[in-house]
ZAPA-395904 format. One record per residue (C-alpha): residue number from 1; x, y, z; residue in one letter. Coordinates in steps of 0.05 Angstrom, whole numbers, always signed. Layout:
% residues N
NUM; X; Y; Z; A $
...
***
This chain:
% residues 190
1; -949; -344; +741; X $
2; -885; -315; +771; X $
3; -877; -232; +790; X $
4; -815; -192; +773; X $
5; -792; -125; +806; X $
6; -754; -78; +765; X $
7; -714; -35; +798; X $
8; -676; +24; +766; X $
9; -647; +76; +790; X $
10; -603; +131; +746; X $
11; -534; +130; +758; X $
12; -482; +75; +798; X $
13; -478; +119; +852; X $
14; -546; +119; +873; X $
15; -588; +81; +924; X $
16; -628; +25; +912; X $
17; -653; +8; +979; X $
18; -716; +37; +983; X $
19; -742; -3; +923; X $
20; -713; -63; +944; X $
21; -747; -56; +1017; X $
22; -823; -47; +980; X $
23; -804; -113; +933; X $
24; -786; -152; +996; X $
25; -852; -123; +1020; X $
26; -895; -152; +974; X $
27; -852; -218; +975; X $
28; -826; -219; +915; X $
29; -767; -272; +920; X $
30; -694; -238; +908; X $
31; -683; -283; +840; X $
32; -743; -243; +808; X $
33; -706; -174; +829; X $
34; -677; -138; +771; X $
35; -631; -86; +792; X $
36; -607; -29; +745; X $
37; -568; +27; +754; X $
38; -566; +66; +692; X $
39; -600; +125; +665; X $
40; -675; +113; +633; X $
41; -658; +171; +576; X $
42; -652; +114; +521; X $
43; -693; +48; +532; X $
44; -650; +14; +485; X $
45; -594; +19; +530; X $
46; -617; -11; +592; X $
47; -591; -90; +579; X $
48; -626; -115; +655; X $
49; -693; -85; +628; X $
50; -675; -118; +564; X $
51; -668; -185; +586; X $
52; -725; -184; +632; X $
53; -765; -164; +578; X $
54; -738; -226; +538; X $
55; -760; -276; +591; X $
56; -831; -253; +624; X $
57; -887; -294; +601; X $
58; -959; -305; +588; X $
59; -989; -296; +658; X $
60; -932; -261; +698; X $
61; -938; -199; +724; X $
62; -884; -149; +732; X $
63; -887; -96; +785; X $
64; -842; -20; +792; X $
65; -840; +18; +837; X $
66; -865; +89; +798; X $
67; -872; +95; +722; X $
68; -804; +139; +727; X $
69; -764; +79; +745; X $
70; -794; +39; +682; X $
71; -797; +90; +631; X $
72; -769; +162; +621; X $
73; -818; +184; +581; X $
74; -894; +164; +564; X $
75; -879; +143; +494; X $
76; -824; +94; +521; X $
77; -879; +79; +577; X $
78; -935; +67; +522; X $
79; -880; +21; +474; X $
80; -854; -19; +544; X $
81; -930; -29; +572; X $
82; -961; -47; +499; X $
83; -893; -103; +492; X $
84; -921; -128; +556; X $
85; -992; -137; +534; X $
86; -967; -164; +477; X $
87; -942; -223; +518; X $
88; -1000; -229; +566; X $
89; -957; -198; +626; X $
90; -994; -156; +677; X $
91; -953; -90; +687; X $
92; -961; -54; +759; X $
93; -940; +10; +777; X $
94; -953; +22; +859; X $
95; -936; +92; +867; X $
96; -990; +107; +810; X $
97; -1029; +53; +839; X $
98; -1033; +33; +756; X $
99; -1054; -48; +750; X $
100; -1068; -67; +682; X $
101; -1117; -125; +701; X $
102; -1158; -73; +730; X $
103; -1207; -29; +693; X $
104; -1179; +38; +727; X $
105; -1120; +26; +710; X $
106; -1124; +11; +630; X $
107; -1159; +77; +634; X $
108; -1094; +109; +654; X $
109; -1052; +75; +608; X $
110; -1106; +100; +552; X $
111; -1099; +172; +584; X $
112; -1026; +167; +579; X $
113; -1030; +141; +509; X $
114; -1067; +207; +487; X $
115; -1029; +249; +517; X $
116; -969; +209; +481; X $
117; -1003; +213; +420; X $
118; -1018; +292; +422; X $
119; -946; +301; +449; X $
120; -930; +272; +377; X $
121; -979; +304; +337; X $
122; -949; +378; +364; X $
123; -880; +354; +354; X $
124; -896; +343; +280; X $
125; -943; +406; +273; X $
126; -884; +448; +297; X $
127; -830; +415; +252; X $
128; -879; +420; +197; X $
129; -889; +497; +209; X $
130; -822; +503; +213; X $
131; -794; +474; +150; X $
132; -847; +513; +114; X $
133; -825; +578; +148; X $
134; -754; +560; +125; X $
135; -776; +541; +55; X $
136; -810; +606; +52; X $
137; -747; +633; +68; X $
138; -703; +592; +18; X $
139; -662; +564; +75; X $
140; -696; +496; +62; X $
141; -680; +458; +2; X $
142; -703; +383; +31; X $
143; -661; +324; +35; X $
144; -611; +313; -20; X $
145; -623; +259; -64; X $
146; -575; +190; -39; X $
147; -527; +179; -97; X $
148; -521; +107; -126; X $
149; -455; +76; -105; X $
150; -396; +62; -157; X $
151; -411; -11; -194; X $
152; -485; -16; -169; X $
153; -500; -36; -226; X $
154; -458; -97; -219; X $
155; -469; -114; -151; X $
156; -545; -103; -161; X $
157; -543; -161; -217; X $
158; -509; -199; -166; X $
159; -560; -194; -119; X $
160; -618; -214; -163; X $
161; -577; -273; -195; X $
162; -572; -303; -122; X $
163; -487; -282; -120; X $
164; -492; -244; -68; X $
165; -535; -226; +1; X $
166; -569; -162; +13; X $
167; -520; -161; +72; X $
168; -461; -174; +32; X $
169; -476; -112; -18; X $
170; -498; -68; +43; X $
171; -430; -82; +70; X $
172; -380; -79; +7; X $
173; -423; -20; -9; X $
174; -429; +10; +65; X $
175; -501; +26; +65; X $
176; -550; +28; +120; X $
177; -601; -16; +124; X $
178; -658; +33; +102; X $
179; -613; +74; +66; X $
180; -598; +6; +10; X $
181; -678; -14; +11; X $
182; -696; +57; -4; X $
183; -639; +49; -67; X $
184; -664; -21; -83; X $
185; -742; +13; -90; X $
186; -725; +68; -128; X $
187; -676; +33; -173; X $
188; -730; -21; -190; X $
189; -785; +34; -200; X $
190; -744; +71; -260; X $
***
C-alpha cells in the first residue's frame, strides 16, 4: 500500500508551501507528491490529477489537504471519490477530517452525495419550469431536428457492408460522436 498527496492550488502564482509542509508531516515521501497549479473549475483539465488517478491502486490511500483542493464542486467531489472506490483507494481529506475506511466518514461522503443529488434535482426542476414557461409563451420551439448529411445513404451502406469505420463516416461526414449514433438509431428505426 503506498499514500499519495495531492496538492493543488489555483493559479501558477500561488503558494504551495503550506500543503507541502502537512504532506512532509505525515511522511509522505516527496515521489508520492503531486503538485498542481491550475484552477479546479473543470476536472477534466487538471492532467497531474489525471495521471495520479491513472496509477493509484487497490489498497493505496490518497490524502488532500481540504476537499477544495481535490474537487471544486461536490458533484466533481462525489465522481473523483466514487473513481477511487472503484479502485479500492482510501481517499482522506484532513481539514474535513473525512477517511473513507472509517464509518464517520462514508457518512459524509453519503451527506455530500444528497446534497449533490438535490443540487441536481433543482437544477432540472428549474430548467424544466422554465422551458415550459417559455413554451407557454411560444418562445420555445425544442431542438431542431439534425438533418441527414449529403450521400448518407451511401456512406451508411458502406458502413454496414464492412467499407468503412464508424470513425471514418463520422469524420468524412463531420459528426460528433453522439450526434452520428443518434442518426444511425433513428435512421435504422424508420
Amino acid at each position: 500500500m503506498n499514500t499519495y498527496f495531492y496538492i493543488r492550488v489555483s493559479s501558477k502564482d500561488q503558494n504551495t508551501i503550506r500543503q507541502e509542509v502537512k504532506a512532509k508531516e505525515i511522511g509522505i515521501p516527496v515521489g508520492n507528491v503531486f503538485i498542481e497549479k491550475v484552477s479546479g473549475k473543470n476536472v477534466t483539465d487538471r492532467p497531474v490529477l489525471t495521471n495520479m488517478m491513472t496509477m493509484l491502486k487497490s489498497g493505496d490511500k490518497l490524502i488532500v489537504d481540504s476537499i477544495s483542493r481535490f474537487a471544486r464542486n461536490t458533484k466533481d467531489l462525489i465522481e473523483l471519490v466514487e473513481q477511487l472506490n472503484e479502485k479500492g483507494v482510501i481517499f482522506v481529506s484532513l481539514k474535513e477530517a473525512i477517511d473513507t475506511t472509517t464509518p464517520t466518514g462514508i457518512f459524509m461522503l453519503t451527506v455530500f452525495g444528497a446534497v449533490a443529488q438535490l443540487e441536481r434535482e433543482y437544477i432540472r426542476q428549474r430548467q424544466a419550469e422554465g422551458i415550459a414557461i417559455a413554451v407557454a409563451q411560444g418562445k420555445f420551439k425544442g431542438r431542431k431536428p439534425v438533418e441527414y448529411p449529403k450521400q448518407w445513404d451511401k456512406y451508411y451502406k458502406m458502413i454496414k457492408d464492412g467499407a468503412m469505420t464508424n470513425v471514418e463516416a463520422m469524420k468524412l461526414m463531420d459528426l460528433k460522436k453522439t450526434t452520428f449514433y443518434k442518426l444511425i438509431k433513428d435512421y435504422e428505426c424508420k
